[in-house]
N, C-alpha and C positions, 0 to 999 in steps of 0.2 A: 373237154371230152366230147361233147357235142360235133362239135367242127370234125371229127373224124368222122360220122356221121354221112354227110353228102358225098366222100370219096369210096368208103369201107365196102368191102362185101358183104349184105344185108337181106334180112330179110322184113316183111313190113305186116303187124297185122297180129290176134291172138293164133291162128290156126298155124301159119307158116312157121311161126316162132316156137309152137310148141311140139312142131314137127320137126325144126333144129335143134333145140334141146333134146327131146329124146332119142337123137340119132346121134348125139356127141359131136355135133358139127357146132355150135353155141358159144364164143368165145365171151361177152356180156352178152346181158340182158340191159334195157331201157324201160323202163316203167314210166305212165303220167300220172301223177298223181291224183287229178283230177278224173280218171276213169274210175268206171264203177268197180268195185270189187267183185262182186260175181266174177265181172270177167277177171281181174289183174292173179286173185286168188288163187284156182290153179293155176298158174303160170308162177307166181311167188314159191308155190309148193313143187313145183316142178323143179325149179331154178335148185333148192334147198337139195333135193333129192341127188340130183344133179352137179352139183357145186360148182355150181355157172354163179360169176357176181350178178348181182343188179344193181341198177344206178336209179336212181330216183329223178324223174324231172320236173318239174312243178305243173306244165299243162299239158294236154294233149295236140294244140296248135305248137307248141314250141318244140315237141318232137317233130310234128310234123314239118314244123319247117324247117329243121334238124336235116330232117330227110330229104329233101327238095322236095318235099307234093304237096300239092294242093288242099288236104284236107288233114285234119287230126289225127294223130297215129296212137293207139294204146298202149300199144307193144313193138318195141324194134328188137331184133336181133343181127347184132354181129355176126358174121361168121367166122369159125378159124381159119387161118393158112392151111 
């Protein structure tokens, strides 16, 4: 699932992601598990609201280099077609 990731239409980050889900452009959701809750929380409540999946990933580097960048990612989103 990951491997789709560096090619897909995406967005990176809590604010962008939560700005695709509530605009119904959100195909999954990417969560790391090791982000803080504060932040993952609305975003887990959003997705639910929403009926966007979420996928669980174990770190926040393994998203991020899911994604090709450089740095840790919290949150990815997919986008739909």
């Amino acid at each position: 699932m990951l491997s789709q990731l560096s090619t897909a239409s995406k967005v990176v980050g809590v604010k962008q992601s939560a700005k695709a889900i509530k605009s119904g452009r959100a195909a999954r959701v990417y969560i790391a598990l090791d982000a803080e809750q504060r932040v993952l929380r609305p975003i887990c409540e959003l997705c639910r609201q929403m009926q966007v999946s979420v996928e669980e990933v174990a770190t926040m580097a393994e998203l991020g280099d899911a994604c090709m960048i450089d740095v840790g990612a919290a949150v990815v989103t997919v986008l739909a077609e």
